[in-house]
C-alpha positions as CSV (number, residue, x, y, z in Angstrom):
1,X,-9.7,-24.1,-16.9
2,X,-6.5,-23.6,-19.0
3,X,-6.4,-23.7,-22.8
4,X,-5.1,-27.2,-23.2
5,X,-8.3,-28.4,-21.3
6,X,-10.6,-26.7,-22.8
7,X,-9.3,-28.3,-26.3
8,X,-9.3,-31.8,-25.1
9,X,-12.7,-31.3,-23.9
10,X,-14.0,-29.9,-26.9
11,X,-12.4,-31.9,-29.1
12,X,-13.8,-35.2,-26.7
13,X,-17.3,-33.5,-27.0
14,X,-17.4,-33.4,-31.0
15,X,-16.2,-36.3,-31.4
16,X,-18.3,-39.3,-28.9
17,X,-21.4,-36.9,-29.4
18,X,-22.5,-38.5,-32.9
19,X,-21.8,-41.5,-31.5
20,X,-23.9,-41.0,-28.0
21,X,-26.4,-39.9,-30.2
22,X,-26.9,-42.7,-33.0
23,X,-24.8,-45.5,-31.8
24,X,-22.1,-45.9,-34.9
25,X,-19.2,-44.1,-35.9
26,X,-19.0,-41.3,-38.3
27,X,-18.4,-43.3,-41.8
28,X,-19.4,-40.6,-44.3
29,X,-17.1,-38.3,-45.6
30,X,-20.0,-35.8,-45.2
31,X,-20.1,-36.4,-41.7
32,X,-16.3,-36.0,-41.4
33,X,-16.8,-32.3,-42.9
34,X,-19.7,-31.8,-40.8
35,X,-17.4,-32.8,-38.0
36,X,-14.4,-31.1,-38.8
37,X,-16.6,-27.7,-39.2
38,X,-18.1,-27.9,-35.8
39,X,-14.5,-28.6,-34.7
40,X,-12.6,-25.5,-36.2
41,X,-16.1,-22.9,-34.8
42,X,-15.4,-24.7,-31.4
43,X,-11.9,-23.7,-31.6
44,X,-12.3,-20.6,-32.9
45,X,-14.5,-19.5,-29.9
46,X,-12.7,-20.8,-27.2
47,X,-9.4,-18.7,-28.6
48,X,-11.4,-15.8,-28.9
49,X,-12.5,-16.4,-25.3
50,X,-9.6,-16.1,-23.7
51,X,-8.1,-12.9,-25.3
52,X,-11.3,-11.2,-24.5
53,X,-9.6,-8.5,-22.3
54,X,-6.4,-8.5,-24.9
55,X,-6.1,-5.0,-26.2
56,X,-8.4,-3.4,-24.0
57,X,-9.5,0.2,-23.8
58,X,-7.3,0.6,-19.8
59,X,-4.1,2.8,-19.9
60,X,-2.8,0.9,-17.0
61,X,-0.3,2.5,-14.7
62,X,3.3,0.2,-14.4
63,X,2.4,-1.9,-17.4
64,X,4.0,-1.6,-20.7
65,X,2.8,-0.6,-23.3
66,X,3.3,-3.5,-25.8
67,X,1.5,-5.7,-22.9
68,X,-1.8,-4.5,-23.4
69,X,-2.3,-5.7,-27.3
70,X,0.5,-8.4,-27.5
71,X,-1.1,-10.2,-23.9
72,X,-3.5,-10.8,-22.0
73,X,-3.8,-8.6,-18.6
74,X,-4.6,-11.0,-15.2
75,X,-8.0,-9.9,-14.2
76,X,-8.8,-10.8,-10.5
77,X,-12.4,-11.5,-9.8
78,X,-13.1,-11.4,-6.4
79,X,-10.8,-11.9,-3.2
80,X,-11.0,-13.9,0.6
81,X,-8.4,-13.4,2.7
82,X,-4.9,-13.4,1.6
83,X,-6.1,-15.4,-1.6
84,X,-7.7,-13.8,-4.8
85,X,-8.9,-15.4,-7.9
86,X,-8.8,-14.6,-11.5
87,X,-12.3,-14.7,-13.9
88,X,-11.0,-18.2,-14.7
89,X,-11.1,-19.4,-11.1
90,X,-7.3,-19.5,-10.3
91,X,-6.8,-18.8,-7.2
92,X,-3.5,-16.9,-6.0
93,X,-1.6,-16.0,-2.5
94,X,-1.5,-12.0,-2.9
95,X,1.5,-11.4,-1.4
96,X,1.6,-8.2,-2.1
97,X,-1.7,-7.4,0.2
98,X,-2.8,-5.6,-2.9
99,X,-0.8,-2.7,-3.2
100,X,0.5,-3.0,0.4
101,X,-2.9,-1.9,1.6
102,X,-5.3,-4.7,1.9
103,X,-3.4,-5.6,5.1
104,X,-6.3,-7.1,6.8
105,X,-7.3,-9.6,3.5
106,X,-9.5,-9.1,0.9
107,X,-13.7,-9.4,1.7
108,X,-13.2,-9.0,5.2
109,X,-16.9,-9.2,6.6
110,X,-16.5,-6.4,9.2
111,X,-15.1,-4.0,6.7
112,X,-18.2,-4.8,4.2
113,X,-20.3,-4.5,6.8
114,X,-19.1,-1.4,7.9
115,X,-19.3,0.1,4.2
116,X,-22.2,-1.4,3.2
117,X,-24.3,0.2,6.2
118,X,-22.1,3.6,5.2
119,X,-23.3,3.5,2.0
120,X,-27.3,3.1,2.7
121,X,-26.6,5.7,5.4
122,X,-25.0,8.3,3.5
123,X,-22.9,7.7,0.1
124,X,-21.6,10.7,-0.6
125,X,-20.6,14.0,0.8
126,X,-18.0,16.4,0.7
127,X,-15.6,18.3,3.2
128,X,-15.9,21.3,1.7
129,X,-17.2,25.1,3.4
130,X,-16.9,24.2,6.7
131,X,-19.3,21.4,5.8
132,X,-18.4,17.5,6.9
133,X,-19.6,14.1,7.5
134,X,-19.5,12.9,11.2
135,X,-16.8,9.6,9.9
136,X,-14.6,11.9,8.6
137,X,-14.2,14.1,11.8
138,X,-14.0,10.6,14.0
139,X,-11.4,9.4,11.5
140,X,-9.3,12.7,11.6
141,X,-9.2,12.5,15.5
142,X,-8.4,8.8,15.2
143,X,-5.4,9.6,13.2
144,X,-4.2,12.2,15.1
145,X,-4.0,10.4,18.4
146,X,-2.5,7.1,16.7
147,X,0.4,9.4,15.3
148,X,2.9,9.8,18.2
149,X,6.3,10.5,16.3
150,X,4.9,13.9,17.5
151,X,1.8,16.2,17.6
152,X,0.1,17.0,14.7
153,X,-2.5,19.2,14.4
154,X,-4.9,18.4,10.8
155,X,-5.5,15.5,9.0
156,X,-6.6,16.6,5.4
157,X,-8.1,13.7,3.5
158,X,-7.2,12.8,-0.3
159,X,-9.0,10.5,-2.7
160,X,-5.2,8.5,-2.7
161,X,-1.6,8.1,-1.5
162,X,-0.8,9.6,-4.9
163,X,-3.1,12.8,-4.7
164,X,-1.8,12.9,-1.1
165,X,1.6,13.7,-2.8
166,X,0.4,15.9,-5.0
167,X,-1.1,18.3,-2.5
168,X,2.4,19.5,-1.3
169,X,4.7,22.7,-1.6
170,X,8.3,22.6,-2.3
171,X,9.9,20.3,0.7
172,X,12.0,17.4,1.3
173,X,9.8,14.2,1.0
174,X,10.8,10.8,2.0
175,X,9.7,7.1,2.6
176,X,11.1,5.8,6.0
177,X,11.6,2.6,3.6
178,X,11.5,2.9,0.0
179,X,8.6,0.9,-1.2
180,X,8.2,0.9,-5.3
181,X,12.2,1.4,-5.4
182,X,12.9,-2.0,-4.1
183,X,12.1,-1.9,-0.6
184,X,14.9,-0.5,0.7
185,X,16.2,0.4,4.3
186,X,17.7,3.7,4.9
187,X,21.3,3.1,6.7
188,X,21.6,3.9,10.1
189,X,21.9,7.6,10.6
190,X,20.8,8.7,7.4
191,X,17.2,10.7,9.0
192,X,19.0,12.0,11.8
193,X,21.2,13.3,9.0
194,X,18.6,14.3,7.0
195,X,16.7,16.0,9.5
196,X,19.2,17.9,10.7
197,X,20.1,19.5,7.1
198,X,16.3,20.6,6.3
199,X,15.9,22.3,9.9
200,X,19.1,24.2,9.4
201,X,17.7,25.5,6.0
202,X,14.2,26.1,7.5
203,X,13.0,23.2,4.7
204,X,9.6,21.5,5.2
205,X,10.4,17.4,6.0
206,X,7.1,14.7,4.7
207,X,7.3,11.6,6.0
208,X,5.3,9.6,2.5
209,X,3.6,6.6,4.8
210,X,1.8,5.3,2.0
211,X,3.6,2.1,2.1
212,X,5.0,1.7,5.9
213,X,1.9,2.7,7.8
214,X,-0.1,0.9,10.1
215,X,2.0,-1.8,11.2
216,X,4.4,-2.6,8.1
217,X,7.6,-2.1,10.2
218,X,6.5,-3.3,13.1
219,X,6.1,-0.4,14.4
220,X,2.3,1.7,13.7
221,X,4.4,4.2,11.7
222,X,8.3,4.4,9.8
223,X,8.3,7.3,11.5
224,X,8.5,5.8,14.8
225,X,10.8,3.1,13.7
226,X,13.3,5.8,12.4
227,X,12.6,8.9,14.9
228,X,11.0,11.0,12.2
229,X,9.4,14.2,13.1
230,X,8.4,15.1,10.2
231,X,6.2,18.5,9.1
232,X,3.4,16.4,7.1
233,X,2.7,13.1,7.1
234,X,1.4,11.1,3.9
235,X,-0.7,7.5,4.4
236,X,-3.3,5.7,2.5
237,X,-5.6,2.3,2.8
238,X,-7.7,-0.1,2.3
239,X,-10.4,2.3,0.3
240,X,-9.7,5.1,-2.1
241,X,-8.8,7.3,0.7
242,X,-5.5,8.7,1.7
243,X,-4.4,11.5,4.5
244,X,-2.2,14.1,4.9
245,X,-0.9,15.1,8.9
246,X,-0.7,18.5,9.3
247,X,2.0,19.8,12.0
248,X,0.6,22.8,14.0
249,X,3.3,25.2,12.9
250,X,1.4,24.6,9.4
251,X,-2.0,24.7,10.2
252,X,-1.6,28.0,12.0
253,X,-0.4,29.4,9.1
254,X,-3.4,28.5,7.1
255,X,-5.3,29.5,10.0
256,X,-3.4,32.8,9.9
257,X,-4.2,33.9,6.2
258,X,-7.7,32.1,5.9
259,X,-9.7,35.1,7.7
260,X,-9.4,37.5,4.8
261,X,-13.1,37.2,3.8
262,X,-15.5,39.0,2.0
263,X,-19.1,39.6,2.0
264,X,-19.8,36.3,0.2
265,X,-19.0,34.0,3.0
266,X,-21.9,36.0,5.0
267,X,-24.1,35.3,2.2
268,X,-23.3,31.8,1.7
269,X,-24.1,31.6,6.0
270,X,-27.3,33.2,5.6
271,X,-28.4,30.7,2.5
272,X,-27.5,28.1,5.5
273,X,-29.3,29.5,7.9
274,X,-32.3,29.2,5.8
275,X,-31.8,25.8,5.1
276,X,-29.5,25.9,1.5
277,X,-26.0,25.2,0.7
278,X,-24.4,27.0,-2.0
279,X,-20.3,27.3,-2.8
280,X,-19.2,30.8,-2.3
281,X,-15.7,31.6,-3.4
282,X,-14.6,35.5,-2.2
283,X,-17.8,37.2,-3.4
284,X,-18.6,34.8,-6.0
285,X,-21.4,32.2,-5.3
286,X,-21.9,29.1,-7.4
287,X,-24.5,26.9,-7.4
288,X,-24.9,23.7,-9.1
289,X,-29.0,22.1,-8.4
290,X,-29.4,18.0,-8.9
291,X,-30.8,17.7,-12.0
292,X,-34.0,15.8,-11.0
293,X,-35.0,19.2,-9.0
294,X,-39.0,19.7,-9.3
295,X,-40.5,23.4,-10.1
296,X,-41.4,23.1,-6.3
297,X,-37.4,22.9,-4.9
298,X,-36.1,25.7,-7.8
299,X,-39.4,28.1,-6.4
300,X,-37.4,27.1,-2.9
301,X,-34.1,27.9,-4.2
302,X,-35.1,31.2,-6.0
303,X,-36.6,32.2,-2.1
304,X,-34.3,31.4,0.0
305,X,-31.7,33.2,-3.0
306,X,-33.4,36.5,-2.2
307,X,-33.9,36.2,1.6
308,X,-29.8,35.8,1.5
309,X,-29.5,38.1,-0.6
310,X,-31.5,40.9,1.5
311,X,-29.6,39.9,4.8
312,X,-26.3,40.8,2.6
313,X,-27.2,43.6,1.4
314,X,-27.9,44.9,4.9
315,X,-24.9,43.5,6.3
316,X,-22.8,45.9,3.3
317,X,-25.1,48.7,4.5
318,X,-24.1,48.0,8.4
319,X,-20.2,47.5,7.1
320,X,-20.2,50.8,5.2
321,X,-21.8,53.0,7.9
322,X,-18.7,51.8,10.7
323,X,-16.1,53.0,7.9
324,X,-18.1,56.6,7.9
């Protein structure tokens, strides 16, 4: 409901309720003042109503900063489909599909099915120490085989296409379309161009498929539209997820100049092994309990600390005795 109705009907409510009520006008000037009180608080509170969310506490990203005291923002309530409706009950055609990712509609019942049974299943858990979630490794595969501009080898998930972008080294990066910058097409030849250029100078290509992915082009990625082959590959969806595709000339470097441990990864496996996980970084191990442990899990904790801790000690006395 829109200001101008909201006015009318307050101003329809004040003025037959009286009348409803005891059957004659309002004749006394008292009653006017009565009237006209009721009528300026009515007002009053609808105004202040509808600027609730001006001025609020957000720092909103594309939004200037004048907008956020001098107006007030469009909050969207809920969404079906390709429609989504504001805390008033408009209801609007998002063509944008959010921001370009919704692109199967908003409240799609297999996707909230899917998460809701996710989340009673397992809300949380990281990727972390060689430690992983059974959806994340189908979801990695998944990716991998859907990519076919060519072969890559990782997928390393992000919490969003942004932190996807900002996981990268010096490189050339590119959207097959630009996106934010006006969807625009690149001419003809420009990535044969390009891609000749960066393999001459031994330069790193990313393909950002934030914004063309999964069927935007007509194609499942820009990079098979354009004949991209690009080093890493950027995309992001429907949750706060994103991915970054990892060629395998990458990957083996990582592989390469990841073995370089020392003793605390064997002490972090031997906590494992007896059923605790703790966050070993070189020879530094961290750990970080919920807080509603009981004395029984910290006396479990504490044990399964010095069993570890035994094994390693032996495993330093084993290591030292080879170098002798």
């Amino acid at each position: 409901m829109n200001m101008g109705r909201l006015l009318r009907s307050a101003f329809r409510t004040i003025q037959l309720g009286p009348n409803l009520k005891h059957g004659t006008t309002i004749g006394s000037l008292q009653d006017q003042l009565v009237q006209a009180q009721l009528q300026s608080r009515l007002i009053s509170a609808v105004v202040q109503s509808s600027n609730i969310f001006r001025g609020h506490g957000m720092l909103a990203p594309f939004t200037a900063g004048w907008q956020t005291t001098d107006s007030d923002p469009l909050v969207i309530e809920k969404s079906e489909g390709c429609y989504v409706y504001d805390v008033h009950g408009n209801r609007y055609l998002d063509a944008l599909a959010g921001l370009w990712s919704t692109a199967l509609g908003g409240s799609e019942p297999q996707l909230v099915a899917a998460a809701t049974t996710q989340l009673n299943k397992l809300p949380f858990y990281h990727s972390f120490w060689n430690r992983t979630t059974k959806p994340s490794l189908d979801l990695a595969e998944e990716l991998l085989e859907t990519f076919s501009a060519r072969k890559m080898s990782k997928a390393f998930f992000v919490d969003s296409g942004s932190e996807a972008n900002d996981t990268q080294i010096a490189a050339f990066i590119a959207e097959p379309v630009m996106g934010a910058g006006g969807v625009i097409p690149p001419p003809a030849t420009y990535f044969d161009k390009i891609q000749a250029a960066v393999k001459k100078y031994d330069i790193l290509f990313i393909a950002d498929e934030i914004v063309c992915a999964f069927g935007r082009l007509g194609e499942m990625f820009g990079s098979d539209k354009y004949n991209i082959k690009p080093d890493l590959a950027l995309s992001a969806a429907y949750m706060p997820i994103g991915a970054v595709l990892v060629s395998p000339e990458i990957s083996e470097v990582i592989y390469s100049q990841s073995n370089k441990l020392g003793v605390g990864a064997y002490f972090g496996a031997q906590c494992q092994k007896h059923g605790m996980l703790v966050r070993v970084a070189g020879d530094t191990i961290m750990m970080c309990p919920h807080l509603i442990i009981s004395e029984e899990e910290l006396d479990e904790l504490t044990g399964i600390y010095g069993k570890a801790l035994k094994a390693t000690e032996e495993r330093v006395k084993e290591l030292k005795s080879e170098q002798t």
